[in-house]
C-alpha positions as CSV (number, residue, x, y, z in Angstrom):
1,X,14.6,-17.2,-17.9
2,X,18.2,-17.0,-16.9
3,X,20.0,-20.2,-15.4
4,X,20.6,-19.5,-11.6
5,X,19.2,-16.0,-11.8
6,X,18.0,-16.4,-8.2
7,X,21.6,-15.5,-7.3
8,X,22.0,-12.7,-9.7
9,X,21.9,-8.9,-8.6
10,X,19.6,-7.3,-10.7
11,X,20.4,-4.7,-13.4
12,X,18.1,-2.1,-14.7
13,X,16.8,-3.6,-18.2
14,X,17.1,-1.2,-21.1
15,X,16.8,1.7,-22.1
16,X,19.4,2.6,-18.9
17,X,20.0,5.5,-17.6
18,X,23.2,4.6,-16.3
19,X,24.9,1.5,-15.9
20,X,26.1,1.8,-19.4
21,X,28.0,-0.7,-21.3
22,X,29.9,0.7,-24.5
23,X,32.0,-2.0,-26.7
24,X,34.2,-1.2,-29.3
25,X,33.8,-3.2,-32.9
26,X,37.2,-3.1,-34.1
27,X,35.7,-4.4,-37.6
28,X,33.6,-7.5,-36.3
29,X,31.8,-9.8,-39.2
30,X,28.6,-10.0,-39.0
31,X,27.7,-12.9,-38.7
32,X,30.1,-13.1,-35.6
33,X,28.6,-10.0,-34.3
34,X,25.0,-11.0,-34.7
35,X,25.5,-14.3,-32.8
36,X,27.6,-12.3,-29.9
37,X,24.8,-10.2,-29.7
38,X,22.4,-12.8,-29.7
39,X,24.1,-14.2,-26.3
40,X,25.2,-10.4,-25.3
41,X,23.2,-8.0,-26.7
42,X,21.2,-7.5,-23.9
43,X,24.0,-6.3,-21.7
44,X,25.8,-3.4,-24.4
45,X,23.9,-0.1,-24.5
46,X,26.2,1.6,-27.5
47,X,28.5,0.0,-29.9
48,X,31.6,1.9,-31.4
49,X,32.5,1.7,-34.6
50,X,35.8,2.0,-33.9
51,X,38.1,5.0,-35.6
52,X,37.9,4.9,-39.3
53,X,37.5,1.1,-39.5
54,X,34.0,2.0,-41.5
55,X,35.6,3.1,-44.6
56,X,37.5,-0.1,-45.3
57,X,34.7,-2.3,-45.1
58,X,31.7,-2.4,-47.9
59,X,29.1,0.0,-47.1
60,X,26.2,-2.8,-47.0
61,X,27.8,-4.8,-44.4
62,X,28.2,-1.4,-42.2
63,X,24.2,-1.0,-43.0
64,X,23.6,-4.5,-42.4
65,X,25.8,-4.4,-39.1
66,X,24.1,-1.4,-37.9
67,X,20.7,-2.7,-38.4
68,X,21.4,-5.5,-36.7
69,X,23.1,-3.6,-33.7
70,X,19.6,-1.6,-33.5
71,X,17.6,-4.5,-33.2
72,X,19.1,-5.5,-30.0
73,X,17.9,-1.9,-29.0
74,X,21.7,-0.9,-29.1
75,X,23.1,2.3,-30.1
76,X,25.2,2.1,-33.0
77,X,27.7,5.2,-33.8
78,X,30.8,6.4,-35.6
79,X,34.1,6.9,-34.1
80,X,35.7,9.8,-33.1
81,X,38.5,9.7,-35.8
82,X,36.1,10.0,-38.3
83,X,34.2,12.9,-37.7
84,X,37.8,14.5,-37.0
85,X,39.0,13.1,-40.6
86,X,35.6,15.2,-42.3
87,X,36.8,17.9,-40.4
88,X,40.0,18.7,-41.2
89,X,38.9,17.7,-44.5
90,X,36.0,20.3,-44.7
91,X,33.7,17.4,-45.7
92,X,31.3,17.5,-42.3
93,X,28.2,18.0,-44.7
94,X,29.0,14.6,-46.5
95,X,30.1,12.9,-43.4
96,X,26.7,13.6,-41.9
97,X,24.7,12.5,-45.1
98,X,26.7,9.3,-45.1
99,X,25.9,8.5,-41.5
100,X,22.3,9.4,-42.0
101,X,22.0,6.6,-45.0
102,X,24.0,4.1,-43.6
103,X,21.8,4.0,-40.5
104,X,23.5,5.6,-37.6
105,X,21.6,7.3,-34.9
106,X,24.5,8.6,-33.1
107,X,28.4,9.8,-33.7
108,X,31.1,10.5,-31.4
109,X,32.9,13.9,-31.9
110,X,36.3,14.2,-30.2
111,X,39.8,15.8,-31.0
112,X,42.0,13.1,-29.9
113,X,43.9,13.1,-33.0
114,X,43.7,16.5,-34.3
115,X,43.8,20.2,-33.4
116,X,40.0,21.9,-33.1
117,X,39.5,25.0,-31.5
118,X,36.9,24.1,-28.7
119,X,34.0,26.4,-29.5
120,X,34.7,24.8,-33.1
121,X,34.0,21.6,-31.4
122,X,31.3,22.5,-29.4
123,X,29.7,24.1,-32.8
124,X,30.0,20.8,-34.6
125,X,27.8,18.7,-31.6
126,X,25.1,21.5,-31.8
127,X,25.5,21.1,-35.7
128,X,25.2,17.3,-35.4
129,X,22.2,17.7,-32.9
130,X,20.7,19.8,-35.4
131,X,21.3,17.0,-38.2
132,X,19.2,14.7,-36.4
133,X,22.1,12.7,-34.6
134,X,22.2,11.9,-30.9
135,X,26.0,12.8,-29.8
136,X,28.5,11.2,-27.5
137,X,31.6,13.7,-27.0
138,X,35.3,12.6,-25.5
139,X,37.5,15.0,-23.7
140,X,41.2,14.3,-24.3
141,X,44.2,13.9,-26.6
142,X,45.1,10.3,-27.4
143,X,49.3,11.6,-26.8
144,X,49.9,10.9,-23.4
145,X,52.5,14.4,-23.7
146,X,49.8,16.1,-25.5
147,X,47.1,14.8,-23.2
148,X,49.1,16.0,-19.7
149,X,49.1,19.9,-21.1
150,X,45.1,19.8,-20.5
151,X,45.1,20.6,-16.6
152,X,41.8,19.0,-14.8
153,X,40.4,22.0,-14.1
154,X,40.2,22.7,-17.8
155,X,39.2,18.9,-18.8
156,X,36.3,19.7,-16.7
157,X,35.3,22.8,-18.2
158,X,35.2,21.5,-21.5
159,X,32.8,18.2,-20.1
160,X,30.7,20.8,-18.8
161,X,30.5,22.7,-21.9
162,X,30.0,19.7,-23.9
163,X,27.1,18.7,-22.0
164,X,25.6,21.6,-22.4
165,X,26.3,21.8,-26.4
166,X,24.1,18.9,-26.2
167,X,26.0,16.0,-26.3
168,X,24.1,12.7,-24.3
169,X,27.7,11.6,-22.5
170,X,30.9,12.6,-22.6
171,X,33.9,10.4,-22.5
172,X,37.0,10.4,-21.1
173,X,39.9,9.7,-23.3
174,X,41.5,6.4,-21.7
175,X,42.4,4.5,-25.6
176,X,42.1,0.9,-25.8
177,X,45.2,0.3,-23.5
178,X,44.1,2.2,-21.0
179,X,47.6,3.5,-19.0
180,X,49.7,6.6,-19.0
181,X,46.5,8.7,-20.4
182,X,43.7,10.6,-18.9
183,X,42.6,9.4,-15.6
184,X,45.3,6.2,-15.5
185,X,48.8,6.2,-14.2
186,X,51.7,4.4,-16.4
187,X,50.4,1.4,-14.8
188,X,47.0,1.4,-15.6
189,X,45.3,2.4,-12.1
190,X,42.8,4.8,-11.9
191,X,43.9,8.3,-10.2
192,X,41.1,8.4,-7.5
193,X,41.7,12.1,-6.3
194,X,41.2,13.4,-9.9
195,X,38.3,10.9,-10.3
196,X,36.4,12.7,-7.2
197,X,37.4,16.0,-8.2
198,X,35.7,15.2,-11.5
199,X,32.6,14.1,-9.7
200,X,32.5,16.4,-7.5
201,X,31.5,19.1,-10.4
202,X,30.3,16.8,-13.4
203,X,27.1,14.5,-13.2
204,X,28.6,11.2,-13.0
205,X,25.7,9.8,-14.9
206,X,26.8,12.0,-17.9
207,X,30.2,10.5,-18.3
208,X,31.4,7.2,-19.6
209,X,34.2,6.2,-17.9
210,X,36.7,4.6,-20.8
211,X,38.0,1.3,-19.0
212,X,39.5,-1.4,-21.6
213,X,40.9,-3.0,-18.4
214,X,39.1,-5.7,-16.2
215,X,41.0,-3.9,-13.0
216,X,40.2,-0.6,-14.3
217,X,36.2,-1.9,-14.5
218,X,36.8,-3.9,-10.9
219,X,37.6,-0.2,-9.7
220,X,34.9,1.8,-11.1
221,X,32.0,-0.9,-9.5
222,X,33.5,-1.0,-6.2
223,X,33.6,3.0,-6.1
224,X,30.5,3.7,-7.7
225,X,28.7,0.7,-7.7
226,X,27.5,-1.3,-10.8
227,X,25.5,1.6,-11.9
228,X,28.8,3.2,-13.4
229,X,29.0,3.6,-17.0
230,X,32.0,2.1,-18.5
231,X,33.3,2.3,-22.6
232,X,35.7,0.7,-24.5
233,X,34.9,-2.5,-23.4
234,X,36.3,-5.2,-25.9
235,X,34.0,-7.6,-27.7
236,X,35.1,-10.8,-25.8
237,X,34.3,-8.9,-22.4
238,X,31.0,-8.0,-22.6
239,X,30.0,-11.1,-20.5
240,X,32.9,-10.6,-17.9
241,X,31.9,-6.8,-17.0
242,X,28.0,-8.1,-16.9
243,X,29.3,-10.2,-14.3
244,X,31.5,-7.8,-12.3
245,X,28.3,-5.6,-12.4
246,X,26.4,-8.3,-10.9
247,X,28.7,-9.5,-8.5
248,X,29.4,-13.2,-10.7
249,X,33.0,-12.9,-10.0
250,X,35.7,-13.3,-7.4
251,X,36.9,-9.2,-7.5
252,X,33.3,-8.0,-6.6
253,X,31.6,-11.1,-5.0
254,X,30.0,-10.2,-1.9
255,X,31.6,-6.5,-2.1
256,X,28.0,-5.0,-4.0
C-alpha cells in the first residue's frame, strides 16, 4: 500500500490503454535500472532503447536489461536509428534476428535520420508485424529545416497510414530537447491549433505525444487529461510525470 494514497487520483493499472508513459534508456546499467524500476516500474509502459546505444554495450547486458524491463510488465524496444541503420544498410533480415534473440518484443521504425520512401516505410512495419514484433512508428525528421517541409496535412496522412500498416502508436518526432521541431515552437511550447487539428482526424489514444519537457507534460494533462500518452520522458522523471498525472504537484494540483 502506497503512503498517503488516500489523496492520490487513481491511474488505470497496467496493461493501459492510454495513459502511457515511454522513457528513454540512454544506456542505463543495470543494476541502476533494475533498482529504478523497482521504485518506478510500475508507472513506465515502454522503455526505449535509445538510437543505436545497443551496439556499444555487450549483448548479455542488453538481454539481461531487457529481461528485467519485461518483468516489470514493460515493453522493451529498439530505437528508431537503428532500424534506419539496417536499412540503409540492406541488413533488415539480421536486424530482426538480432532483436528476436536478444529479447525484444517491439521496435520503433522511423526516418528521422534518413531518406525512406513512405510506402518503403510502411512495408517495413507490415514486415516487422509479420516477424513477430509489435511496432511503434514516429512521423518526423529530427532537422528542424528538414522537419518544417512536411506540411500537417501530410504528417497526418502518414500517422494514418502508419496505423493502419499496423503499427500499435505512432510518435511524433519532438527529440530529447523538445523545441523548434514537430509540434513545439523555438521555445518549447506546444502549437495548440496544430495539436487539435491532429486530433481532430487521428485517434488520440494512437499517438504518443514526445514531451522531454516537464511544461511540455504540464500541457498535455491539463488539455487532455492524465490519460495522455507521453514519450521521451527521461529516466530521473518518471516519478515527477506520475505525479503531474495524479495531480501531486503544484502545475496540476487541483486543475484534474
Amino acid at each position: 500500500m502506497k503512503s498517503f494514497e488516500f489523496l492520490s487520483i487513481k491511474r488505470e493499472e497496467k496493461p493501459r490503454d492510454c495513459g502511457i508513459t515511454m522513457v528513454l534508456d540512454k544506456g542505463l546499467g543495470l543494476e541502476t535500472a533494475s533498482s529504478l524500476m523497482d521504485i518506478s516500474g510500475e508507472y513506465v509502459d515502454y522503455l526505449k532503447f535509445g538510437w543505436g546505444t545497443s551496439i556499444v554495450h555487450e549483448q548479455e547486458i542488453i538481454k539481461a536489461k531487457v529481461e528485467m524491463y519485461k518483468s516489470h510488465d514493460i515493453t522493451p524496444y529498439t530505437g528508431g536509428t537503428l532500424f534506419e541503420l539496417a536499412y540503409i544498410n540492406d541488413k533488415l533480415a539480421e536486424f530482426f534476428e538480432e532483436a528476436r534473440k536478444l529479447g525484444f518484443p517491439a521496435i520503433e521504425i522511423s526516418d528521422g535520420s534518413t531518406n525512406i520512401n513512405h510506402n518503403d516505410k510502411l512495408n517495413c512495419i507490415k514486415r516487422a508485424r509479420q516477424e513477430g514484433f509489435e511496432v511503434l512508428s514516429e512521423v518526423g525528421k529530427k532537422n528542424p529545416d528538414l522537419d518544417k517541409e512536411l506540411t500537417l496535412d501530410e504528417r497526418i496522412e502518414y500517422m494514418q497510414q502508419e496505423l493502419d500498416a499496423g503499427s500499435s502508436l505512432v510518435i511524433v518526432e519532438a527529440r530529447e530537447g523538445g523545441k523548434n521541431i514537430g509540434i513545439f515552437d523555438k521555445s518549447g511550447n506546444a502549437k495548440e491549433d496544430e495539436i487539435d487539428y491532429i486530433l481532430d482526424k487521428i485517434d488520440g489514444n494512437k499517438i504518443l505525444w514526445e514531451a522531454p519537457n516537464k511544461d511540455q507534460q504540464v500541457f498535455f494533462i491539463l488539455k487532455l487529461g492524465n490519460t495522455v500518452n507521453l514519450g521521451n520522458i527521461s529516466n530521473d522523471d518518471i516519478t515527477s510525470l506520475e505525479t503531474l498525472r495524479r495531480g501531486l504537484r503544484g502545475d496540476t494540483l487541483g486543475k484534474l
